[in-house]
C-alpha positions, 0 to 999 in steps of 0.5 A: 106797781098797782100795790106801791100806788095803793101805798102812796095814796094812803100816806097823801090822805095822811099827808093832808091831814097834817099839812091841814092841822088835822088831828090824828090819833096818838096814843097816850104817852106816859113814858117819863110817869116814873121819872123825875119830873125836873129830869131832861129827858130826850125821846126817840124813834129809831127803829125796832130794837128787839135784839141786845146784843151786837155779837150775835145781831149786827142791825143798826139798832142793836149796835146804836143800843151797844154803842150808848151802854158799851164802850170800845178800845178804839173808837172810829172818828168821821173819817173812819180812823181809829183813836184810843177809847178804852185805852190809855196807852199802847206799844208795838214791838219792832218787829210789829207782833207784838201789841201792848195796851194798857186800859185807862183809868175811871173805866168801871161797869154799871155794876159798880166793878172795875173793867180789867184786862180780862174783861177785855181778853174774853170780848175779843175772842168771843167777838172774833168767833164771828165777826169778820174782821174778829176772824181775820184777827184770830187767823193771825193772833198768836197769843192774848194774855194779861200782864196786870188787870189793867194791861193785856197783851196781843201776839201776832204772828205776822204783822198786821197793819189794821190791828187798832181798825180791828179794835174798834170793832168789839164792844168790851163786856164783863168777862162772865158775860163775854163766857157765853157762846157768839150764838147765845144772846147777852141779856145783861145790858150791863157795860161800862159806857156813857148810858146805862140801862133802866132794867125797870122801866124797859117795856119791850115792844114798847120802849127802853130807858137810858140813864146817865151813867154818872161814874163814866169818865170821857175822854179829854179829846172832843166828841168826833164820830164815835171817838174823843169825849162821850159826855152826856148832856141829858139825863134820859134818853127814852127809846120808843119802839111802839111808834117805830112801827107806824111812822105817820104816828110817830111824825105826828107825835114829833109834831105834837112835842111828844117826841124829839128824835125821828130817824127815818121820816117817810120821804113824801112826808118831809115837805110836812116837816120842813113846813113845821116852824118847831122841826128841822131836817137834817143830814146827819150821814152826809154819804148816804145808805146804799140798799140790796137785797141779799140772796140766801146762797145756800138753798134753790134757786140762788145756791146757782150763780145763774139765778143770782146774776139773774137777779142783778139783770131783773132789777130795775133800780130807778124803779126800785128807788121811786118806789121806795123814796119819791123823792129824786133828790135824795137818791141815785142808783149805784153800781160799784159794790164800793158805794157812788162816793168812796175811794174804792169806788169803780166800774169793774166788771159792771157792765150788766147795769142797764137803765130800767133793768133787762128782765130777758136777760133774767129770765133766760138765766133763770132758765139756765139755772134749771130754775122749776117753779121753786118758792122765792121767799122774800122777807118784807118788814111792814114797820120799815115803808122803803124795804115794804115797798120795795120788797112788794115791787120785787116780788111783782118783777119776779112774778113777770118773768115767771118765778114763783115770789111770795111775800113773807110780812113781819116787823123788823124783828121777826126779819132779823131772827129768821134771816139767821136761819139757813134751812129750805124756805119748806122748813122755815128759811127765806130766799131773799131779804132787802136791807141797806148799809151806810155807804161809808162802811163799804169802804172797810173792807176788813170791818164790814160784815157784808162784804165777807165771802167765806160760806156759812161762818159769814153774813146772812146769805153765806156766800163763799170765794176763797179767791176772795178771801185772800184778797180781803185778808191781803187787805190788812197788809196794804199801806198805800191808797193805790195799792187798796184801789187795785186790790179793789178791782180784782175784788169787784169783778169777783163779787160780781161774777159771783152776785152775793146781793144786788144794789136797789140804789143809793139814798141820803136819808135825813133825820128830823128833829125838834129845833130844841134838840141841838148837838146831835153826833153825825156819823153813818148809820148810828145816832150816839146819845152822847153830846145831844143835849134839849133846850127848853121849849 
């Protein structure tokens, strides 16, 4: 705990000088220099956006940047269910095989050509190459093919019931982009969304522009969740990446009127926003984020089911949470794999959770592991405090019990690009990574990456369970809530017997922002550009 106090004292000092008036060192910010100066722009710190495209990232970031250049078929509203995007209209065969959809007019790309139904084709195959509901989809699909350049058609075959829930997974790109293989990253930025991307004034580590995209057509349905009417009240949206990684600078800057958007505030530092009469906190994510940290199941020690229930023992997560947020009344621990609040939520198979943890227990699994002083390798994002923190007092829990932890800093970026590697910690890999979800999405069984078991072709940490599997793909064809709750139970005691990561906890995590920034979309995990619109100071 020593390292954490250390933290905490270093943001009070912080603190103080805020709450004080005390002025702190902003960097110059000329981000608009080559705007037009009677152009409404709005500036936002979201986090580290260093990866474009949301096929082969799957961060928050890289699919808020996809949801602002991109467009979808469907578009998932604040209750989770899908609703025509990019489509205007859609049939299903009798026998339920057989999908007919027919993309609506207007919808064009930042390139100035008309977005076809090839278009579409090639997003979905190369989508479904890796993306776990994409897979499920490839499993069943029969046949794509184009009946005009406006329409396509999907041959399954068998019924499946969540086919328009798939389909609003996959960001549609231009057929030539889409070519590329799910492992090479699209570079372009060029969709047919609401924004487009001001490839002159991007300045990586920096910042990146959006535009109003002026030939976008929205839909006549009010904005709700991420469907209905996408219509940008703004003219630019300026994304900083600089001020992601300091976050006492970058609230000083909120304070200062240099930026109108924070997205995660330091928690110790939310009484000095509330204290401020120009800013105002606010929930856009009423369920909340649930946090793990997420075993590499391929590689020692945790290629062994002991070590990894371990690890569900060795956790203590009122620590965990204190640590990272302070704040009480903000989180909660959480022992379904379900979430605190959805309607799969359960308590099968959860009777390992205890109170402050049981590091005997843990260090007698190790032990039965045959665990032999292995490096445990965990990823610690210094531009992200709650994972920094967190990631710190783990390594200390580790190193209680005996288990050689080591800690490996870098920023949010340089976390996302080697968690994708899969070799031994000795040839560059990593053992553990902490990271947290949208508590909404652990109710989307065939969506939700995260929760996927089928070995290397799934999410970071490659854990594999045939038996799960059959339960998530026999998900797809259920009708009734009842029938997913029992589906739900068998799934939860395989998850846990099997511990693909391990909840640190529960936290609802409110924005801040300039009372002159009003509109603001609320849905889990990403912030739409699209709505928002900035009064004048």
């Amino acid at each position: 705990m020593k390292i954490v106090e250390q933290q905490i004292s270093r943001r009070d000092v912080i603190k103080a000088a805020l709450a004080t008036g005390a002025a702190l060192s902003i960097p110059s910010i000329s981000w608009a220099q080559n705007l037009p100066a009677e152009a409404q722009t709005v500036r936002m710190v979201i986090g580290d956006l260093s990866a474009f495209d949301p096929v082969v990232a799957t961060s928050d970031p890289t699919r808020m940047h996809a949801y602002a250049i991109y467009d979808t078929l469907f578009g998932f509203d604040s209750k989770f269910e899908p609703h025509p995007q990019m489509v205007g209209k859609w049939s299903i065969s009798d026998d339920k095989k057989t999908y007919t959809f027919q993309l609506r007019d207007g919808l064009g790309w930042h390139d100035g050509t008309p977005v076809t139904a090839a278009d579409c084709m090639a997003s979905i195959r190369r989508w479904g190459q890796v993306a776990a509901a994409g897979q499920l989809l490839v499993s069943r699909l029969h046949n794509i093919s184009k009946k005009d350049d406006k329409t396509f058609i999907i041959e399954l075959k068998e019924p499946l019931g969540a086919l328009l829930t798939i389909l609003a997974g996959p960001f549609m790109m231009r057929e030539t982009d889409a070519g590329l293989p799910p492992t090479e990253q699209v570079t372009a930025n060029i969709g047919s969304g609401p924004f487009t991307f001001n490839h002159a004034l991007a300045k990586p580590g920096a910042s990146f522009t959006y535009d109003r995209n002026e030939k976008y057509v929205p839909r006549n349905e009010p904005a709700d969740g991420l469907a209905g009417g996408k219509i940008v009240k703004v003219d630019h949206v300026i994304w900083d990446n600089g001020l992601a990684a300091n976050q006492q600078t970058a609230l000083a800057a909120l304070q200062a009127g240099e930026v109108d958007f924070l997205f995660a505030p330091p928690f110790d530092l939310l009484p000095v926003i509330e204290s401020d009469p120009n800013l105002e906190l606010e929930v856009l994510d009423k369920t909340g984020t649930d946090n793990f940290l997420r075993m590499n199941c391929l590689q020692k020690p945790f290629d062994n089911v002991k070590a990894r229930q371990a690890m569900l023992h060795l956790i203590d997560q009122e620590a965990m949470l204190s640590a990272a947020y302070g704040d009480s009344k903000y989180v909660k621990p959480v022992t379904s794999m379900f979430g605190n609040e959805t309607s799969l939520t359960n308590d099968e198979n959860t009777q390992w959770y205890k109170k402050g943890g049981d590091p005997e227990k843990a260090k007698q699994l190790f032990k039965e592991a045959g665990y032999a002083g292995e490096r445990v390798v965990i990823l610690q994002p210094t531009d992200w405090a709650e994972s920094n923190n967190m990631s710190q007092l783990l390594a200390a829990m580790l190193r209680n019990i005996g288990i050689n932890a080591e800690l490996a800093p870098s920023d949010w970026g340089g976390l996302v690009a080697r968690r994708n590697e899969k070799v031994s910690v000795e040839e560059g890999g990593w053992s553990i990574f902490i990271s947290g979800e949208a508590e909404a999405n652990f109710n989307q069984v065939i969506t939700n990456p995260i929760l996927q078991m089928n070995g290397v072709k799934g999410w970071y940490g490659w854990p594999q369970s045939d038996d799960f599997e059959l339960l998530r793909t026999k998900w797809a064809d259920l009708e009734t809530l009842d029938e997913r709750k029992q589906v739900a139970l068998k799934m939860q005691r395989i998850w846990w017997d099997y511990v693909p990561q391990v909840p640190l906890g529960q936290v609802v995590q409110p924005i801040a922002r300039r009372k002159t920034l009003t509109g603001i979309v609320s849905f889990p995990s990403y912030v739409p550009f699209w709505n928002m619109q900035k009064a004048s100071n």
